[in-house]
Backbone as numpy.savetxt, mean C-alpha at the origin, in Angstrom:
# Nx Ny Nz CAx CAy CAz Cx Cy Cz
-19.93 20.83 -21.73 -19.42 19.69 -22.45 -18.23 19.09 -21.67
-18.16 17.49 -21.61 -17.27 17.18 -20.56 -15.79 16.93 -21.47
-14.63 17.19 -20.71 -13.50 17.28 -21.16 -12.98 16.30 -21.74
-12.71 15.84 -22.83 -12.38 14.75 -23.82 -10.56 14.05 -23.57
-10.19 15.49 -23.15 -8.90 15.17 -23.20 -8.55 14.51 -22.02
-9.30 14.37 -20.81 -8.84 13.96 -19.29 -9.00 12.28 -19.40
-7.76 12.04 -18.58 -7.50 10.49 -18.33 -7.85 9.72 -17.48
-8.00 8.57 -17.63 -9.06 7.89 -17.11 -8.42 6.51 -16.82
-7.38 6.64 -15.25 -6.58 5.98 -14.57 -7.51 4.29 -13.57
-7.32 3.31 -14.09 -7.71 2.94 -13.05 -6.53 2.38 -11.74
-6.90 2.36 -10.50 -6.01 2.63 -9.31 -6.41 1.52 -8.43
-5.09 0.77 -7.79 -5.54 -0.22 -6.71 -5.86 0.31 -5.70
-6.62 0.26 -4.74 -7.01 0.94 -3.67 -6.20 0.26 -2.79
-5.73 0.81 -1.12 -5.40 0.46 -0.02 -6.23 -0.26 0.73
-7.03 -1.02 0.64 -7.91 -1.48 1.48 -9.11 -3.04 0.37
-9.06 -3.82 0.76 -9.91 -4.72 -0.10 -11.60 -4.34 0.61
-12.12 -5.44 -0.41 -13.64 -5.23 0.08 -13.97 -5.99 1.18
-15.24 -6.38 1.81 -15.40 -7.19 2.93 -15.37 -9.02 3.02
-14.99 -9.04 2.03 -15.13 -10.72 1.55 -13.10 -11.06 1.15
-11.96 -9.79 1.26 -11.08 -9.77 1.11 -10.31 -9.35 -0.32
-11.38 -9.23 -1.42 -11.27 -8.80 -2.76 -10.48 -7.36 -3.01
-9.90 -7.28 -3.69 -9.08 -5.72 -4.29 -10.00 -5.25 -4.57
-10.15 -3.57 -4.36 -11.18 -2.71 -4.63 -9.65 -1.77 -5.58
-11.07 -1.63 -6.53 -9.99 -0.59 -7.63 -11.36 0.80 -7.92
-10.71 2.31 -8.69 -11.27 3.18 -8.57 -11.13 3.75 -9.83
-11.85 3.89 -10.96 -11.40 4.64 -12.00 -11.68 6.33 -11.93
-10.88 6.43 -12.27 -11.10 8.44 -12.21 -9.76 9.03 -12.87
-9.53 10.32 -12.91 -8.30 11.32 -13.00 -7.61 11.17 -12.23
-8.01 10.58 -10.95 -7.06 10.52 -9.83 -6.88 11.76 -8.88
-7.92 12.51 -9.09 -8.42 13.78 -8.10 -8.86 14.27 -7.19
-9.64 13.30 -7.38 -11.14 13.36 -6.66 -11.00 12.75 -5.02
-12.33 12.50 -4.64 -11.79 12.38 -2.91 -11.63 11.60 -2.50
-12.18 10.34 -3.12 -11.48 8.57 -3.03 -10.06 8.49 -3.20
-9.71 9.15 -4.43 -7.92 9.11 -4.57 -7.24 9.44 -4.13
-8.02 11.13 -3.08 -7.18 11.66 -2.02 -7.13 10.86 -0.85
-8.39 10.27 -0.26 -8.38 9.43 0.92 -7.34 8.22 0.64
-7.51 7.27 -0.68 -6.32 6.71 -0.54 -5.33 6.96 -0.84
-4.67 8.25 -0.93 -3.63 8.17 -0.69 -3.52 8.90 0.42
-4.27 9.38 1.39 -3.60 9.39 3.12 -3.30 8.08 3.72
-4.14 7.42 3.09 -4.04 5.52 3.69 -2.97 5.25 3.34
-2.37 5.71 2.03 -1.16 4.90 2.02 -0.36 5.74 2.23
0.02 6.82 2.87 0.55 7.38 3.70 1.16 6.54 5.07
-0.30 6.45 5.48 -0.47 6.32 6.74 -0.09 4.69 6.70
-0.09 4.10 5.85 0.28 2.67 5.82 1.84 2.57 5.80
2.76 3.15 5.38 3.81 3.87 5.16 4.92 4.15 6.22
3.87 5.08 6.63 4.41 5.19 8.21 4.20 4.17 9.05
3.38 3.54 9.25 3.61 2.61 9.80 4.00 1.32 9.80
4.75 1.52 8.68 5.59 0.45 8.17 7.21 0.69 9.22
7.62 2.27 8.54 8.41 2.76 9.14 9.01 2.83 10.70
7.56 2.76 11.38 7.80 2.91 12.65 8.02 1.35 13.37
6.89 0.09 12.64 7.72 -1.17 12.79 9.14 -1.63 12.29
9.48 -1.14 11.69 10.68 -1.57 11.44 11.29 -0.78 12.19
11.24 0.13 12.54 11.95 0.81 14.26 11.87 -0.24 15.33
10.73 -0.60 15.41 10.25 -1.49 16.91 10.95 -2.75 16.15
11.23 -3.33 15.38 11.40 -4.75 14.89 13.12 -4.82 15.59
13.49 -3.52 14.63 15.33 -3.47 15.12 15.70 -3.17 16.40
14.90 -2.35 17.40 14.91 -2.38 18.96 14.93 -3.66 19.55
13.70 -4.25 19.43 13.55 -5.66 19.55 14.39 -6.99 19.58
14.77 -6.86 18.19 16.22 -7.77 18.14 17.37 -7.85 18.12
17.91 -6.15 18.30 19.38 -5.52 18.67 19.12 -6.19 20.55
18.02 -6.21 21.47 17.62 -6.55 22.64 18.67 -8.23 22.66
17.97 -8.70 22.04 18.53 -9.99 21.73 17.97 -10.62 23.57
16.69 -10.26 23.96 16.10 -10.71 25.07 14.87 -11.17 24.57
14.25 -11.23 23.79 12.65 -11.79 23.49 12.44 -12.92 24.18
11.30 -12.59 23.70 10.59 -14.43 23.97 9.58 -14.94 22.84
9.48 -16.28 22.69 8.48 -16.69 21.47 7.40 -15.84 20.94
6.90 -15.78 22.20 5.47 -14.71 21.91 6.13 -13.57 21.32
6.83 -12.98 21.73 7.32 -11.45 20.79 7.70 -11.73 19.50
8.53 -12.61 19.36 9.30 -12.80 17.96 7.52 -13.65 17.12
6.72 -14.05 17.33 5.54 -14.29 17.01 4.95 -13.17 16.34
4.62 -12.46 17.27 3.73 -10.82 16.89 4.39 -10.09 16.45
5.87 -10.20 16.41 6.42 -9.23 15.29 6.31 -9.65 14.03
6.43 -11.09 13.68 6.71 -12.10 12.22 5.06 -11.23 12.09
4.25 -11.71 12.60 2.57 -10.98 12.45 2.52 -10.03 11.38
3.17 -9.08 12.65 2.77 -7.63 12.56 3.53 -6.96 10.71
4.75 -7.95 11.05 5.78 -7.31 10.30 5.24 -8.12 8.35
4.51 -9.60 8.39 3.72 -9.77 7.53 2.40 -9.01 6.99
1.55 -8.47 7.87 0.85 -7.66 7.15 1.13 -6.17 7.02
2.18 -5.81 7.50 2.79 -4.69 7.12 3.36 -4.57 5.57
4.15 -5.19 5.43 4.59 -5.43 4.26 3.84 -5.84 3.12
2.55 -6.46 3.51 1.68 -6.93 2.42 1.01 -5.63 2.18
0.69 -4.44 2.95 -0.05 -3.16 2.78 1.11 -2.75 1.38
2.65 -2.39 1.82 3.43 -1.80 1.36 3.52 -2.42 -0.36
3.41 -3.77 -0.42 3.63 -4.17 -1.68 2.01 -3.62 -2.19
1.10 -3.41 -1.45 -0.19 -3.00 -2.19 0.24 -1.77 -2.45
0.95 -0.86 -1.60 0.92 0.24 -2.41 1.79 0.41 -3.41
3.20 0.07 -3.40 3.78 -0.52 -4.60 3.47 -0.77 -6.12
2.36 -1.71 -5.69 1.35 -2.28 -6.86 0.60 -0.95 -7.45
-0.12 -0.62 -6.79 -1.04 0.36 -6.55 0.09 2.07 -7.41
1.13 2.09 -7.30 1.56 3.57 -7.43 2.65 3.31 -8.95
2.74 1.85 -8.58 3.64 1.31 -9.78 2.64 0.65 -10.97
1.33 0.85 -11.25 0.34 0.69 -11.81 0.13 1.95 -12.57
-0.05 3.26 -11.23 0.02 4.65 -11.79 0.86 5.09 -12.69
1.90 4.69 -12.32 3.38 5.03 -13.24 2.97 4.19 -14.90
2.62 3.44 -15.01 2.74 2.05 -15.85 1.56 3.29 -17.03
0.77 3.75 -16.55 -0.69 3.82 -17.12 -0.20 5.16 -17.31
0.73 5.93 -16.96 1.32 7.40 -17.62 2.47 6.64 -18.20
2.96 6.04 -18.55 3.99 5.62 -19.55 5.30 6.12 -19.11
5.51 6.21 -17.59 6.71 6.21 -17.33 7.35 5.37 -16.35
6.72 4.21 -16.13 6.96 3.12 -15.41 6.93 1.64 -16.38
7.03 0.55 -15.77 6.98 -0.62 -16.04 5.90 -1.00 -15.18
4.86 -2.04 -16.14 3.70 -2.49 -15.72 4.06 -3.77 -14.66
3.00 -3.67 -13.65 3.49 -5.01 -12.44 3.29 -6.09 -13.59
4.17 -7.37 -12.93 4.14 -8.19 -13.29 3.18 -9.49 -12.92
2.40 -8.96 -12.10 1.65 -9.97 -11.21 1.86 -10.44 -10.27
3.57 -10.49 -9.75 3.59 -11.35 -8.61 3.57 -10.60 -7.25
C-alpha cells in the first residue's frame, strides 16, 4: 500500500525544454531527477562563482577591450539567469514546506 503521508513537491528544474519552456518535476524530491538537478545546480553555482572571479580579475586589469567587456556582459547574463532559476527553483521548495515565502513572479 503506497504511503499516504509522503509529499508531493512540485520543483523548477535547472534546465528548460527544447523550444526554451521551464521543465518542472513532481515527486518527494528523492528520486534521481531531483538528485541530478540538484548537481546541476550545484554545478551552475559554481560556476557562477568562478565568473565572478574572472569578471573581478578582468576589471581590477582595467586593460580590456570591447570584445572582452562583451563576453563577459554575455557570459555574466546567462550566468545569473541560471542562479535566479535556482533561486526560484529552491525558494519554491522552501515556500511548499512552509518555511519560506512564495516567489513572487518576477
Amino acid at each position: 500500500m503506497p504511503d499516504v503521508t509522503a509529499r508531493v513537491f512540485v520543483r523548477l528544474l535547472p534546465w528548460t525544454s527544447p523550444d526554451g519552456k521551464p521543465c518542472f518535476l513532481a515527486g518527494d524530491g528523492t528520486g534521481y531527477v531531483s538528485r541530478m538537478a540538484d548537481r546541476i545546480e550545484e554545478e551552475q553555482l559554481g560556476s557562477a562563482d568562478d565568473l565572478i572571479d574572472e569578471a573581478r580579475q578582468l576589471l581590477a586589469a582595467r586593460a580590456w577591450t570591447p570584445g572582452e567587456l562583451h563576453l563577459l556582459a554575455v557570459e555574466l547574463t546567462a550566468t545569473l539567469a541560471d542562479v535566479r532559476r535556482v533561486a526560484r527553483s529552491r525558494g519554491g521548495r522552501l515556500a511548499a514546506l512552509g518555511t519560506g515565502r512564495a516567489d513572487d513572479g518576477r
